[in-house]
N, C-alpha and C positions, 0 to 999 in steps of 0.2 A: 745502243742499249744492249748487255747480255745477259742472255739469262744463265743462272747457275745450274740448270736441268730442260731438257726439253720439254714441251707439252706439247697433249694431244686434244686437238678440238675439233667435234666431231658434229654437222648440222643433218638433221633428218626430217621427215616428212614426204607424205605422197606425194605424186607429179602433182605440180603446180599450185605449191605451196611456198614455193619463192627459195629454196634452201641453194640454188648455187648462184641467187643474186647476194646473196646475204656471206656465204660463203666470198664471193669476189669484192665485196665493199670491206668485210672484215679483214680480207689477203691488202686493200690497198690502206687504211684504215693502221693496222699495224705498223707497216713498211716505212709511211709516213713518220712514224714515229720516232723511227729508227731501229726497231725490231728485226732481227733475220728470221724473215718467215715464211713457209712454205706450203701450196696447194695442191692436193690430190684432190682424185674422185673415182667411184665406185660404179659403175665395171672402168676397169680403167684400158688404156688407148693397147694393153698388152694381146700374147697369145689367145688369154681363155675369157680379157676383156671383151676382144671382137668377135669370138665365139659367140658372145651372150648378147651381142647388138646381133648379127645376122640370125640367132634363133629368134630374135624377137619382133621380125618383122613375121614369123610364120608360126602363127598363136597355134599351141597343140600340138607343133611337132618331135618336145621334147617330157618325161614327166616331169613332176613337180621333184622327184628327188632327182635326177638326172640334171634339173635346170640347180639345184641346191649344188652338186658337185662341180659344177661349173664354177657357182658364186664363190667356193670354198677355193678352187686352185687358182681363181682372181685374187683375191684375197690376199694365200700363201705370199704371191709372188707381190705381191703389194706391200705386205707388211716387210718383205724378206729384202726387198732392191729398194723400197723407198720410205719406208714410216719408220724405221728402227733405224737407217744410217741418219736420216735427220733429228732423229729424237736425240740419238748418240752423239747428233753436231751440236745441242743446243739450240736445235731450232725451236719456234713456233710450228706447229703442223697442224694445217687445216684441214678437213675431210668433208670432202661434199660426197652422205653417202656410206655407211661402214655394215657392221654385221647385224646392227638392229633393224637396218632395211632388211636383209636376207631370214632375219626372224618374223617381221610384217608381215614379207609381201607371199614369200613360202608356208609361212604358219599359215595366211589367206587361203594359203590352196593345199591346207586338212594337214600336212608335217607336224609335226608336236614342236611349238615356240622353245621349250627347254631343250628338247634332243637338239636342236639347231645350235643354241645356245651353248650347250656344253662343247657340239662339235665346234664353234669354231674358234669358244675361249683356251681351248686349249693351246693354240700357236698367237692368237691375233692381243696384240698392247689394249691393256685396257684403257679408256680416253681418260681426260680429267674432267672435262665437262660436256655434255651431249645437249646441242638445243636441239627440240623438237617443236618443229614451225604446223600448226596445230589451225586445218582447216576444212570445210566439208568435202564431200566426192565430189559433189556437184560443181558447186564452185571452180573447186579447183581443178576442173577437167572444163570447164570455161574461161579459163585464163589461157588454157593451151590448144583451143581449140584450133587454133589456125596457124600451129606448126605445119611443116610443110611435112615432117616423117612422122606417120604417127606411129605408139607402141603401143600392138595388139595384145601383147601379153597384160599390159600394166594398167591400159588405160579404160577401164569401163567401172563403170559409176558403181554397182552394185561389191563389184570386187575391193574398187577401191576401198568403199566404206568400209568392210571387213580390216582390212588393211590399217584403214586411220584409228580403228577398235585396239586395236595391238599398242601400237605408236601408244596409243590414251595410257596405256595400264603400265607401260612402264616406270616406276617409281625409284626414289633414292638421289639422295641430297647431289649426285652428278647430272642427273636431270631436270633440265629446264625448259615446261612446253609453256610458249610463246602462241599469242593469237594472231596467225597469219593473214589477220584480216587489217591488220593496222597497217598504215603507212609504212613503206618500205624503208625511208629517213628516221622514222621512231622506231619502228625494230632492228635496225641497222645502230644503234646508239646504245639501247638498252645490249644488246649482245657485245659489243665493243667493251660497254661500262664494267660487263659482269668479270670479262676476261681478263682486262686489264687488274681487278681487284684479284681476279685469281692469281698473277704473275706479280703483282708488286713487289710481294717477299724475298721473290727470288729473284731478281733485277741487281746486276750490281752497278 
């Protein structure tokens, strides 16, 4: 199966609202099909990726804009080494993860959601479709509570919710918020269905 243009498909959502199981069902899910299609994630395994895991075991030791510049030169280098030479292959590109987390989770902590915003559509591909897996703080900090590492920065109930507040309001026909309270088999179907409709036309 090829497609005539790359796309960008992008799954969002607080910790533990299921987006990089849904993300890994959609990467096998495609492939099956015979798609060339390909997985990121956001901070990814790079320089200013692992910056941003080792701040994150030590809540407080960076600011909220300081943690922002970090997200932004993860990003550069993401969009730069890997979401634009695949978009450029004709890939499928999946993102567990993109700039709408860094508008959430920083807007959370007092940044202005648009200045974030404008910083970082200035360099970053805009997606074709954004699911946002749409579930409460609680909840969803009960699904992970028995990871073995946990993140100080991200994971506390009160924050979150502010957090899932963001997520809620973004609007426009590229987003699509899903209740991450259904079966992981029916929202794994329903996100499959939408993309597929999205890429039909351009399938040669």
């Amino acid at each position: 199966m090829r497609l005539k243009k790359g796309f960008l498909i992008v799954l969002e959502g607080i910790d533990g609202a299921g987006k990089s199981t849904q993300a890994r069902r959609l990467l096998r899910r495609l492939k099956a099909l015979g798609y060339e299609a390909v997985s990121f994630r956001e901070p990814t395994r790079g320089k200013w990726g692992r910056a941003i895991k080792r701040m994150a075991k030590t809540a407080g030791s960076l600011t909220p804009e300081e943690e922002l510049k970090l997200f932004v030169k993860d990003r550069q280098e993401n969009v730069r080494r890997n979401i634009r030479p695949a978009l450029s292959g004709k890939k499928l590109v999946i993102l567990d993860r993109y700039y709408f987390s860094t508008i959430a989770y920083q807007g959370a902590k007092g940044i202005d959601p648009d200045h974030i915003r404008r910083l970082n559509e200035r360099f970053a591909v805009k997606p074709d479709l954004v699911f946002i897996l749409d579930i409460e703080a609680g909840r969803g900090l009960g699904r992970i509570k028995n990871r073995k590492r946990k993140d100080l920065l991200f994971e506390r109930e009160r924050y979150l919710a502010r957090v899932r507040r963001i997520f809620r309001s973004f609007r426009g026909r590229k987003f699509i918020h899903l209740d991450a309270r259904r079966p992981p088999e029916e929202l794994s179907e329903e996100i499959a269905a939408r993309v597929l409709r999205l890429i039909q036309k351009h399938t040669r």
